[in-house]
mmCIF file of the N, C-alpha and C atoms, coordinates in Angstrom:
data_MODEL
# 
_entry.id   MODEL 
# 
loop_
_atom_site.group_PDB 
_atom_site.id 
_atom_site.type_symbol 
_atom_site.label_atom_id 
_atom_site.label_alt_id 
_atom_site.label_comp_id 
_atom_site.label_asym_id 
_atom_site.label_entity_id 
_atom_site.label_seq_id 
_atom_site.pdbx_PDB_ins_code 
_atom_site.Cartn_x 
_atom_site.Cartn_y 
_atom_site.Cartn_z 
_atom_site.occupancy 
_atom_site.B_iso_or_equiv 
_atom_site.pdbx_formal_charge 
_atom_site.auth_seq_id 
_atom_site.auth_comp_id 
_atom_site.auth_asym_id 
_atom_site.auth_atom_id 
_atom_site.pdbx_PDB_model_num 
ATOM 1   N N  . UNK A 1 1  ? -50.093 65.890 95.767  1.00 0.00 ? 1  UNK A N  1 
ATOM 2   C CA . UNK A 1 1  ? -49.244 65.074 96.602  1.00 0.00 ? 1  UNK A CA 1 
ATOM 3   C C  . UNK A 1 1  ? -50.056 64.654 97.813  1.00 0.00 ? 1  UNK A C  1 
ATOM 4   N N  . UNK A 1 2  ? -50.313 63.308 97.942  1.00 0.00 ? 2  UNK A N  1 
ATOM 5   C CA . UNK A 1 2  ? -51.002 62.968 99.523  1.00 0.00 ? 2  UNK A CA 1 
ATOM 6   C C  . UNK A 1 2  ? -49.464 62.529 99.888  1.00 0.00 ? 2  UNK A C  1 
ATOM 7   N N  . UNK A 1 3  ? -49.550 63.655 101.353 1.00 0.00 ? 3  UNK A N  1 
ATOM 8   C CA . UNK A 1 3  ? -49.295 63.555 102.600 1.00 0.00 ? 3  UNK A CA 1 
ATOM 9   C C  . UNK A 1 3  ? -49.498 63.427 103.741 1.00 0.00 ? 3  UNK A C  1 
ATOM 10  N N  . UNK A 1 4  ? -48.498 62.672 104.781 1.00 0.00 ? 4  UNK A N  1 
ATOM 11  C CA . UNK A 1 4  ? -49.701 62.422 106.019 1.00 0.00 ? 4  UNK A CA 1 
ATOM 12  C C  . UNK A 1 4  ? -49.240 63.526 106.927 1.00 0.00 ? 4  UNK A C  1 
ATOM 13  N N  . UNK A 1 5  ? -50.320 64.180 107.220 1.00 0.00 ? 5  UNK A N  1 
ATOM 14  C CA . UNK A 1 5  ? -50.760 65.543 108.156 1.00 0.00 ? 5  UNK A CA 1 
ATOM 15  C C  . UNK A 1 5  ? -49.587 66.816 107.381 1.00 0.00 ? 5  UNK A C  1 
ATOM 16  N N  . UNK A 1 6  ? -49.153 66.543 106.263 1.00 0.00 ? 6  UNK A N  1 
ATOM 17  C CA . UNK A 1 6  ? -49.324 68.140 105.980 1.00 0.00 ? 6  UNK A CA 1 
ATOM 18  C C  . UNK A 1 6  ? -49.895 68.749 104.070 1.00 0.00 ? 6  UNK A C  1 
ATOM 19  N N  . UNK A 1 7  ? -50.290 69.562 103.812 1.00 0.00 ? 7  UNK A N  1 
ATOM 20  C CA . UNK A 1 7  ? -50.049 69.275 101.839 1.00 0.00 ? 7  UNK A CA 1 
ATOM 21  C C  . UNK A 1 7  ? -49.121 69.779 101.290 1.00 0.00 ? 7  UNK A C  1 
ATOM 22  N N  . UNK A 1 8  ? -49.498 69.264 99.740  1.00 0.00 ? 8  UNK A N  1 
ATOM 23  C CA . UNK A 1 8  ? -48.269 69.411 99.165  1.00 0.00 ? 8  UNK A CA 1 
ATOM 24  C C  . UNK A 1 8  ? -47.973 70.668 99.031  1.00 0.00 ? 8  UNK A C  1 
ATOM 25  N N  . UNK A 1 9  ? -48.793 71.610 98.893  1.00 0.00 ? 9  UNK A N  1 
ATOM 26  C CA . UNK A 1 9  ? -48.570 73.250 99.307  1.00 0.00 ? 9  UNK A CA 1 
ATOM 27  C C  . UNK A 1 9  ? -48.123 73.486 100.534 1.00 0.00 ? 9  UNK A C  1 
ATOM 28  N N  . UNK A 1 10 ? -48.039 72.830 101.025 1.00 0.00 ? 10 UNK A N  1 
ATOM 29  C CA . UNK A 1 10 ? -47.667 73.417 102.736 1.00 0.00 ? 10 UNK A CA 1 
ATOM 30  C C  . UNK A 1 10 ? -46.135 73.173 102.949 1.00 0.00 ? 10 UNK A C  1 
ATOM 31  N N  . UNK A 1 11 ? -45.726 71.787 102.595 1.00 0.00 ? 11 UNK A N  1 
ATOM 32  C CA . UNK A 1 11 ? -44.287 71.551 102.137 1.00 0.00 ? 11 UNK A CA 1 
ATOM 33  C C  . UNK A 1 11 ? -43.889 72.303 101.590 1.00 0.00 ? 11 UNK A C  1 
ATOM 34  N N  . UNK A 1 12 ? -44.244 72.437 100.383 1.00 0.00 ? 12 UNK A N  1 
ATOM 35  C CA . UNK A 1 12 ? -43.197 73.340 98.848  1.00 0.00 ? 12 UNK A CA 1 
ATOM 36  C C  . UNK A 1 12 ? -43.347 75.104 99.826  1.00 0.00 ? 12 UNK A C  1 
ATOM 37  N N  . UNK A 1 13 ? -44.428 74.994 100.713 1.00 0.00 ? 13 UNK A N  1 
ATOM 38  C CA . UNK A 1 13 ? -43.909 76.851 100.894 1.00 0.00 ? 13 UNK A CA 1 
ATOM 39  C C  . UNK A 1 13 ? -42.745 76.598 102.235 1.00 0.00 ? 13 UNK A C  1 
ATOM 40  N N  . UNK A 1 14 ? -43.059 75.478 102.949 1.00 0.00 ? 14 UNK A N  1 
ATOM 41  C CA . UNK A 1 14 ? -41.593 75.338 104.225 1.00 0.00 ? 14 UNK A CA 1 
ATOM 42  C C  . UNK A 1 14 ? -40.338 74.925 103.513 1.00 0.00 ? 14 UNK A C  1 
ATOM 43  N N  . UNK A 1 15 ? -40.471 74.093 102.601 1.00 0.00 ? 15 UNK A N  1 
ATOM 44  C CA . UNK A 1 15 ? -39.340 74.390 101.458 1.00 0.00 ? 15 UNK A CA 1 
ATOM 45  C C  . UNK A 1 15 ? -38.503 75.660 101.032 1.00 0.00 ? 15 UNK A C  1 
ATOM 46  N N  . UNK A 1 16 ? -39.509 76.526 100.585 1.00 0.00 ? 16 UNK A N  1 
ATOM 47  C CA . UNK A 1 16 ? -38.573 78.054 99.901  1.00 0.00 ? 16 UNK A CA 1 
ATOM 48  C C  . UNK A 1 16 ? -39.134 78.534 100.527 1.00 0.00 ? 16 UNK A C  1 
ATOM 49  N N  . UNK A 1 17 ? -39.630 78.606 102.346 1.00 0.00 ? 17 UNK A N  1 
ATOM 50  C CA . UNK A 1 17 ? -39.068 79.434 103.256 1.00 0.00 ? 17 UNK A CA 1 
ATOM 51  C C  . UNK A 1 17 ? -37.847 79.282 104.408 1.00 0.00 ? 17 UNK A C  1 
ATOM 52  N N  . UNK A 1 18 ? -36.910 78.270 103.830 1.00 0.00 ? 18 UNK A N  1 
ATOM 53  C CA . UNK A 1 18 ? -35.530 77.457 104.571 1.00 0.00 ? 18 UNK A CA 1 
ATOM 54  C C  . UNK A 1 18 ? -34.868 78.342 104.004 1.00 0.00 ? 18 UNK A C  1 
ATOM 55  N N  . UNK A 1 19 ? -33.756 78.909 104.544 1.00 0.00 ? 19 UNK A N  1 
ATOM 56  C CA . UNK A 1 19 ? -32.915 79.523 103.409 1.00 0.00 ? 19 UNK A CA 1 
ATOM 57  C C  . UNK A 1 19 ? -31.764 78.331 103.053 1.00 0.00 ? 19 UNK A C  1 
ATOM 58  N N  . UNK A 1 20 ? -31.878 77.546 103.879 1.00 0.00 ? 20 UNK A N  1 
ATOM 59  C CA . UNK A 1 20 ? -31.122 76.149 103.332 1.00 0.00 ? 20 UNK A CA 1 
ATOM 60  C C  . UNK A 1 20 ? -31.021 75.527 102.064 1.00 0.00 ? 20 UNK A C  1 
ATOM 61  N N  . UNK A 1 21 ? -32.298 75.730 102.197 1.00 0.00 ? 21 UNK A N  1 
ATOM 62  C CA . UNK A 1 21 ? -33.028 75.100 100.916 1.00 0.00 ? 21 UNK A CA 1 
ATOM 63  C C  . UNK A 1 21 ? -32.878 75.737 99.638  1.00 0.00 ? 21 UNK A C  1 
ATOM 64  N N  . UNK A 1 22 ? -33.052 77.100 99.708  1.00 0.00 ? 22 UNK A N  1 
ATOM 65  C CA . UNK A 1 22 ? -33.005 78.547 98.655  1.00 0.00 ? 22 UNK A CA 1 
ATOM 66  C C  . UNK A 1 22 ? -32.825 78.046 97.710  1.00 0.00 ? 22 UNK A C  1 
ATOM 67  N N  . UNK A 1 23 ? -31.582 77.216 97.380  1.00 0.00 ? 23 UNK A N  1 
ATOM 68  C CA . UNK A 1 23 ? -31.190 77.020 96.029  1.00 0.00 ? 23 UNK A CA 1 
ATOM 69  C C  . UNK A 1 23 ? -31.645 76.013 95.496  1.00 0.00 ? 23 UNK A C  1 
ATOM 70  N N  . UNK A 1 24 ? -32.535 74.970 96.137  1.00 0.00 ? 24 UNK A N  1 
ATOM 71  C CA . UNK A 1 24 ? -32.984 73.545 95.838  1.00 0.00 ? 24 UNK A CA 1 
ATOM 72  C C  . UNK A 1 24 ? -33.852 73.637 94.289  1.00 0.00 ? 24 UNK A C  1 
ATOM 73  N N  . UNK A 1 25 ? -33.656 73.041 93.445  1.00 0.00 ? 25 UNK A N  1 
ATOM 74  C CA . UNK A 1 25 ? -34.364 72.780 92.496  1.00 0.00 ? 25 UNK A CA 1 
ATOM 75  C C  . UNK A 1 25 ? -36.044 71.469 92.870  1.00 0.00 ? 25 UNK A C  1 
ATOM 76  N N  . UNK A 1 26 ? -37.030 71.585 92.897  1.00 0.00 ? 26 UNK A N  1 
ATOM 77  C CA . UNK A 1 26 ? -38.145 71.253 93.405  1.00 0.00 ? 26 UNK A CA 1 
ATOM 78  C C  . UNK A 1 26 ? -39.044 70.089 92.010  1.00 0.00 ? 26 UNK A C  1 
ATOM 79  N N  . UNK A 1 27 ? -39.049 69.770 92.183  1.00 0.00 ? 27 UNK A N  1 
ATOM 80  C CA . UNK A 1 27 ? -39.634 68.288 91.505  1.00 0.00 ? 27 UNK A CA 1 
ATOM 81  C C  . UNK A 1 27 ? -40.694 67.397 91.956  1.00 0.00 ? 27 UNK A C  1 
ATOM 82  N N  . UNK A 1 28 ? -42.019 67.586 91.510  1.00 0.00 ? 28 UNK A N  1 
ATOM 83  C CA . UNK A 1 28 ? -43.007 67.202 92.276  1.00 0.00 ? 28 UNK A CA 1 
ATOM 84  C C  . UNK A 1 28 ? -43.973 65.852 91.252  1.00 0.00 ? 28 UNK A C  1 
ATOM 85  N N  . UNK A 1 29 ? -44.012 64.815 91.884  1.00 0.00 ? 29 UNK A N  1 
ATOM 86  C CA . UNK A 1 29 ? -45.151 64.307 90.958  1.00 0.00 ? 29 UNK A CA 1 
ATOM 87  C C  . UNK A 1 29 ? -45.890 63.903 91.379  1.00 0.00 ? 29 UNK A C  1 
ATOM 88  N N  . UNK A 1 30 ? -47.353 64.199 90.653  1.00 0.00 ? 30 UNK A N  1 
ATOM 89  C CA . UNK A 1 30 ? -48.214 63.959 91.216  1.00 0.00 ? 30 UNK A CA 1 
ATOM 90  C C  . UNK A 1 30 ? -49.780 62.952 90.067  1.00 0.00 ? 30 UNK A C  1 
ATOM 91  N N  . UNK A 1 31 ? -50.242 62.824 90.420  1.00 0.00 ? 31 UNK A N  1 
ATOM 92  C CA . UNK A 1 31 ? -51.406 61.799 89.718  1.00 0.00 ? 31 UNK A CA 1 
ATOM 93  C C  . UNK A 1 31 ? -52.648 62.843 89.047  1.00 0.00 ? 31 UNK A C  1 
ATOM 94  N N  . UNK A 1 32 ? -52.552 63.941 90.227  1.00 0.00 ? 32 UNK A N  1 
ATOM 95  C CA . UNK A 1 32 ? -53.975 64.707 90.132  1.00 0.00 ? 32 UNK A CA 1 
ATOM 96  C C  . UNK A 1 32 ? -53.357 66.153 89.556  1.00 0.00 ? 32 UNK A C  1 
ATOM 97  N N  . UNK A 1 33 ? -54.117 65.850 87.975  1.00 0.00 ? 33 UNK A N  1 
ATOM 98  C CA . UNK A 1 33 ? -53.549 67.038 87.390  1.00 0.00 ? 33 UNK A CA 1 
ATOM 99  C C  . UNK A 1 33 ? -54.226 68.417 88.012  1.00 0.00 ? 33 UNK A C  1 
ATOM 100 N N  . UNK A 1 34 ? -55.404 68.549 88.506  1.00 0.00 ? 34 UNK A N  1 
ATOM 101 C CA . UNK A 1 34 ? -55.546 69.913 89.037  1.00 0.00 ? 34 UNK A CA 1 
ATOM 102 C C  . UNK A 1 34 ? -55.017 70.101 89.907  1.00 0.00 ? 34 UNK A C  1 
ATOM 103 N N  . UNK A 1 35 ? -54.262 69.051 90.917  1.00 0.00 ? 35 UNK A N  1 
ATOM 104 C CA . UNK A 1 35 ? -53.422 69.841 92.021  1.00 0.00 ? 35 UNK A CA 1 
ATOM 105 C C  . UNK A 1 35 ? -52.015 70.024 91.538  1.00 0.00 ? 35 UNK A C  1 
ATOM 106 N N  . UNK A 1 36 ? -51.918 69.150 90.276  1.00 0.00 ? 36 UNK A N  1 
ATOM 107 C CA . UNK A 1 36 ? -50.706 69.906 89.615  1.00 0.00 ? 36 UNK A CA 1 
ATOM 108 C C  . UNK A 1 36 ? -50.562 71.342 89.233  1.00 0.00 ? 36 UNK A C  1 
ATOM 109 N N  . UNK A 1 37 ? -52.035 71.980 89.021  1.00 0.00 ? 37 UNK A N  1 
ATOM 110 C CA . UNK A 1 37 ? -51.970 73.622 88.561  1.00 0.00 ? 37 UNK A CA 1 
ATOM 111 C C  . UNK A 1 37 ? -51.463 74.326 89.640  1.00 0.00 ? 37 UNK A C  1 
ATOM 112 N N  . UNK A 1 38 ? -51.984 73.988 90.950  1.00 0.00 ? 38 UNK A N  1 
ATOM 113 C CA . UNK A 1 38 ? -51.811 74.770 92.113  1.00 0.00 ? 38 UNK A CA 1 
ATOM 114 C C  . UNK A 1 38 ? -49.776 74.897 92.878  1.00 0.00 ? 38 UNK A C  1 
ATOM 115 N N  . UNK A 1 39 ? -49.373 72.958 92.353  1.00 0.00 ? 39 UNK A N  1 
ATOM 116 C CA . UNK A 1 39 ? -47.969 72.722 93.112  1.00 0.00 ? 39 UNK A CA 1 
ATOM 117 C C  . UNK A 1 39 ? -47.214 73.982 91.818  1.00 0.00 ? 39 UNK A C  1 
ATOM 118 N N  . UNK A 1 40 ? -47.756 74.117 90.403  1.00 0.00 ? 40 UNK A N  1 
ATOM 119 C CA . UNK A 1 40 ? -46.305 74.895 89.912  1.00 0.00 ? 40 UNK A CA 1 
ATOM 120 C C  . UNK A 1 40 ? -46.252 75.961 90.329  1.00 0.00 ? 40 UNK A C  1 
ATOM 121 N N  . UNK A 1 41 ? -47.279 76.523 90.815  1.00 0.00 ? 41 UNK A N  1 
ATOM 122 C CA . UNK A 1 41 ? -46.454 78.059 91.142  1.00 0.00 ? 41 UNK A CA 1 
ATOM 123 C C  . UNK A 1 41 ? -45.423 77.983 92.331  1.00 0.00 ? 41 UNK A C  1 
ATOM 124 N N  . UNK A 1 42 ? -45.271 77.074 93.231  1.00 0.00 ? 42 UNK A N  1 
ATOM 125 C CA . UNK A 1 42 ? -43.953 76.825 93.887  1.00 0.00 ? 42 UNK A CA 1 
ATOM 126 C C  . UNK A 1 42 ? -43.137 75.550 93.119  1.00 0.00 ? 42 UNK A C  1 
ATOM 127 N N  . UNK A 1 43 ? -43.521 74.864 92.817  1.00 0.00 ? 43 UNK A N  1 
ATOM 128 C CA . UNK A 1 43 ? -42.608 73.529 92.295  1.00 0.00 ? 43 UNK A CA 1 
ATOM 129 C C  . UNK A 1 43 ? -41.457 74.202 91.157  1.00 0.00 ? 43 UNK A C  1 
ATOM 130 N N  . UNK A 1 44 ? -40.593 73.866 91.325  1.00 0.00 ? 44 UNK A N  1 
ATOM 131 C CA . UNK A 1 44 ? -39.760 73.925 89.493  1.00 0.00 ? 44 UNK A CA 1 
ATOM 132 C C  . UNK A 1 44 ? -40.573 73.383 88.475  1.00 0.00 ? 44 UNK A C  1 
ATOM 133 N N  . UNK A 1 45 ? -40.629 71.953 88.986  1.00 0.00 ? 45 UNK A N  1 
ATOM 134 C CA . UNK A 1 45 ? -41.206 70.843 87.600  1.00 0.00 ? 45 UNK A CA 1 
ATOM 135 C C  . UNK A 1 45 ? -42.055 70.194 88.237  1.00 0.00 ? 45 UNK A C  1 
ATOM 136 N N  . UNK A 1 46 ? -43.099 69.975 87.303  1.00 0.00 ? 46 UNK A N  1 
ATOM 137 C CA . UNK A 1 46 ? -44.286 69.197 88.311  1.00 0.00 ? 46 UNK A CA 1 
ATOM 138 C C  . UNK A 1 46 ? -44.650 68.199 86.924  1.00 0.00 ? 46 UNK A C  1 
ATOM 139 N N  . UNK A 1 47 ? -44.128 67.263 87.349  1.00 0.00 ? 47 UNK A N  1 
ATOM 140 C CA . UNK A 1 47 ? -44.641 65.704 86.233  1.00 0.00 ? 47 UNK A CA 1 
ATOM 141 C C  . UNK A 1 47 ? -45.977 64.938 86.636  1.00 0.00 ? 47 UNK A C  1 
ATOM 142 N N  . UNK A 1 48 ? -46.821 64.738 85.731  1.00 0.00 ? 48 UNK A N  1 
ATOM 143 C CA . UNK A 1 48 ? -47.788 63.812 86.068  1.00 0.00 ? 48 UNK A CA 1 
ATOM 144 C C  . UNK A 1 48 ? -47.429 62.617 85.865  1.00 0.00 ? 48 UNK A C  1 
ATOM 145 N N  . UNK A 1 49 ? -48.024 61.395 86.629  1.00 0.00 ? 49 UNK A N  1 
ATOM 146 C CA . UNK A 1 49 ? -47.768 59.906 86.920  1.00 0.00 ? 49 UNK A CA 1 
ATOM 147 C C  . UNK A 1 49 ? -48.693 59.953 85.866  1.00 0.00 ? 49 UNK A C  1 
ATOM 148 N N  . UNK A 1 50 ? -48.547 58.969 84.803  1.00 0.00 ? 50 UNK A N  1 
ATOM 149 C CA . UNK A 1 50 ? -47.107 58.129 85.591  1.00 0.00 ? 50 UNK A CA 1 
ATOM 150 C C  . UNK A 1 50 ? -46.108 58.708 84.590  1.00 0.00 ? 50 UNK A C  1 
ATOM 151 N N  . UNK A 1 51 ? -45.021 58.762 85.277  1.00 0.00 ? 51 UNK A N  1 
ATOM 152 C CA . UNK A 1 51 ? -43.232 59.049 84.662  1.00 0.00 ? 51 UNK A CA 1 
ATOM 153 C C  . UNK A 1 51 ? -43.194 58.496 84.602  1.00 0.00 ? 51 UNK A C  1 
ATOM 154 N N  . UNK A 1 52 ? -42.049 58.188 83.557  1.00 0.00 ? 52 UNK A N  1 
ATOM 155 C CA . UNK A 1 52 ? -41.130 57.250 82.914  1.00 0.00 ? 52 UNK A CA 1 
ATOM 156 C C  . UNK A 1 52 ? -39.795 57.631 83.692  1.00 0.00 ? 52 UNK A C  1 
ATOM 157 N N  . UNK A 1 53 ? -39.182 56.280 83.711  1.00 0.00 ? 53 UNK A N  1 
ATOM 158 C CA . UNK A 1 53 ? -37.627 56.795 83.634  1.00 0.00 ? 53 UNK A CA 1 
ATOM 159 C C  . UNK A 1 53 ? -37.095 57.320 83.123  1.00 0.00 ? 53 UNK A C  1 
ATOM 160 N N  . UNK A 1 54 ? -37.572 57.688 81.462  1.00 0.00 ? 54 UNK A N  1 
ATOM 161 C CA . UNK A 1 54 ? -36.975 58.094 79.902  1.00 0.00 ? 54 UNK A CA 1 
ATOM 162 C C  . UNK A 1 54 ? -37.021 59.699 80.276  1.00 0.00 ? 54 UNK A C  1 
ATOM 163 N N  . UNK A 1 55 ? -38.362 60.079 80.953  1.00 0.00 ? 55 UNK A N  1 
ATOM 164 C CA . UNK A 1 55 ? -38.703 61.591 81.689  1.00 0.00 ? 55 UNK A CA 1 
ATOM 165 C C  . UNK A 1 55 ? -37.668 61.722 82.556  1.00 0.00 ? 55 UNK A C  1 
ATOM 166 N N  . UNK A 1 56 ? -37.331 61.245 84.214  1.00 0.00 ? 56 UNK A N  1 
ATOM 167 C CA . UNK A 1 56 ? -36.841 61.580 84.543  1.00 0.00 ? 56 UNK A CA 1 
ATOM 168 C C  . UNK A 1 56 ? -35.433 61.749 84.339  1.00 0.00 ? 56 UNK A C  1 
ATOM 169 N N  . UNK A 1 57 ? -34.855 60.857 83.339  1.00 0.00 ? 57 UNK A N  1 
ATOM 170 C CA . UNK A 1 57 ? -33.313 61.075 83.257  1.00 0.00 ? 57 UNK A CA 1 
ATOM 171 C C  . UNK A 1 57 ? -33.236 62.436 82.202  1.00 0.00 ? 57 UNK A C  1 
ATOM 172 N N  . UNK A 1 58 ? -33.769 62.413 81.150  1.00 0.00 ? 58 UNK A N  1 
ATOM 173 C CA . UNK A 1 58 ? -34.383 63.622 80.212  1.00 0.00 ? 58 UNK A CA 1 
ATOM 174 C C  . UNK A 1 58 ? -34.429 64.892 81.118  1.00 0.00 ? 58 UNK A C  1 
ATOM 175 N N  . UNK A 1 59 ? -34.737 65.427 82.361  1.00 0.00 ? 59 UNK A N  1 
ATOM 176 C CA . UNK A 1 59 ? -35.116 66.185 83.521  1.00 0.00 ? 59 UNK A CA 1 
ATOM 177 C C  . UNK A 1 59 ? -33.721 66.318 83.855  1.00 0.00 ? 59 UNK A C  1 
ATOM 178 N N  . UNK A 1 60 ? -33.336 65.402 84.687  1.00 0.00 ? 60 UNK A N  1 
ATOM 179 C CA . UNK A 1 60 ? -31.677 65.243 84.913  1.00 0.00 ? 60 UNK A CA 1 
ATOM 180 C C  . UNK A 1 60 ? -31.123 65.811 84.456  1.00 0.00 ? 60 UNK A C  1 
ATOM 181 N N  . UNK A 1 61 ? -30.799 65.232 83.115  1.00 0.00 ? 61 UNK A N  1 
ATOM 182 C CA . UNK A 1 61 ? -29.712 65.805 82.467  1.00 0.00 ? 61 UNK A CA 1 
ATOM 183 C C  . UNK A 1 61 ? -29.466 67.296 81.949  1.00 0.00 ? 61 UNK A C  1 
ATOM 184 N N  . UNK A 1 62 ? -31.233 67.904 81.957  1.00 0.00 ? 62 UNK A N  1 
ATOM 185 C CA . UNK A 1 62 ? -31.185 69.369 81.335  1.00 0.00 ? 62 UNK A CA 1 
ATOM 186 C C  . UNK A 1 62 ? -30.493 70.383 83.408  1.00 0.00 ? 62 UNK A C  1 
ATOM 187 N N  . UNK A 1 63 ? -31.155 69.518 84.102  1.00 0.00 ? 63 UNK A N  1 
ATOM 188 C CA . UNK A 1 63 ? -30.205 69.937 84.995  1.00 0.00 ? 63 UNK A CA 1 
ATOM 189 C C  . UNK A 1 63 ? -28.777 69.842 85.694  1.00 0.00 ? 63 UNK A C  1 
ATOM 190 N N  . UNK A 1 64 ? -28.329 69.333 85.445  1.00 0.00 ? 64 UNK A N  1 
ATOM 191 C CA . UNK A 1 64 ? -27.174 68.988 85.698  1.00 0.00 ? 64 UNK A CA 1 
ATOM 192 C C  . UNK A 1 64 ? -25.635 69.680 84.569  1.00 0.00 ? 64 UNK A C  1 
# 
Protein backbone atom coordinates (compact mmCIF):
# COMPACT_ATOMS: atom_id res chain seq x y z
CA UNK A 1 0.00 0.00 0.00
CA UNK A 2 1.70 3.53 -0.83
CA UNK A 3 0.80 5.90 1.67
CA UNK A 4 1.54 9.40 2.29
CA UNK A 5 3.71 9.56 5.56
CA UNK A 6 2.57 6.39 7.06
CA UNK A 7 2.77 2.25 5.75
CA UNK A 8 0.61 -0.04 5.10
CA UNK A 9 1.86 -1.94 8.21
CA UNK A 10 1.68 0.93 10.30
CA UNK A 11 -2.10 1.50 9.51
CA UNK A 12 -3.31 -2.20 9.70
CA UNK A 13 -1.40 -2.31 13.35
CA UNK A 14 -3.35 1.40 14.45
CA UNK A 15 -6.24 -0.39 13.01
CA UNK A 16 -6.37 -3.61 15.48
CA UNK A 17 -4.93 -1.48 18.10
CA UNK A 18 -8.54 0.79 18.21
CA UNK A 19 -10.74 -1.19 20.13
CA UNK A 20 -13.28 0.56 17.88
CA UNK A 21 -12.18 -1.02 15.26
CA UNK A 22 -11.78 -4.74 16.98
CA UNK A 23 -14.37 -6.12 15.00
CA UNK A 24 -13.54 -4.53 11.52
CA UNK A 25 -13.04 -7.03 8.84
CA UNK A 26 -9.65 -5.58 6.88
CA UNK A 27 -9.31 -5.70 3.08
CA UNK A 28 -6.22 -4.59 1.53
CA UNK A 29 -5.13 -4.28 -2.13
CA UNK A 30 -2.26 -3.98 -3.23
CA UNK A 31 -0.03 -4.23 -6.70
CA UNK A 32 3.21 -5.48 -4.90
CA UNK A 33 2.86 -9.02 -4.21
CA UNK A 34 5.77 -9.18 -1.66
CA UNK A 35 4.29 -6.53 0.38
CA UNK A 36 1.27 -8.53 0.09
CA UNK A 37 3.18 -11.40 2.23
CA UNK A 38 3.98 -8.97 4.95
CA UNK A 39 0.01 -6.92 4.94
CA UNK A 40 -1.64 -10.73 5.66
CA UNK A 41 -0.50 -11.34 8.80
CA UNK A 42 -2.67 -8.27 9.90
CA UNK A 43 -5.05 -7.86 6.84
CA UNK A 44 -8.19 -10.36 6.66
CA UNK A 45 -7.92 -10.42 2.78
CA UNK A 46 -5.26 -9.06 0.84
CA UNK A 47 -6.16 -9.02 -3.14
CA UNK A 48 -3.66 -8.27 -5.73
CA UNK A 49 -4.47 -5.51 -8.50
CA UNK A 50 -5.78 -5.69 -10.40
CA UNK A 51 -9.42 -6.84 -8.92
CA UNK A 52 -12.19 -7.32 -10.60
CA UNK A 53 -15.49 -6.35 -9.55
CA UNK A 54 -16.49 -10.19 -10.11
CA UNK A 55 -13.66 -10.55 -6.91
CA UNK A 56 -14.90 -8.05 -4.95
CA UNK A 57 -18.62 -8.77 -4.92
CA UNK A 58 -17.55 -12.73 -4.65
CA UNK A 59 -15.61 -11.27 -1.16
CA UNK A 60 -18.85 -9.47 -0.20
CA UNK A 61 -21.04 -11.79 -0.33
CA UNK A 62 -18.98 -14.66 1.58
CA UNK A 63 -19.09 -11.80 4.13
CA UNK A 64 -22.08 -10.61 4.62
Amino acid sequence: MNLPGVSGNDLLTMIRSDARLKDAIVIVCTANDRQADGLREQADYVLLKPVSPMQLRQLASRLV
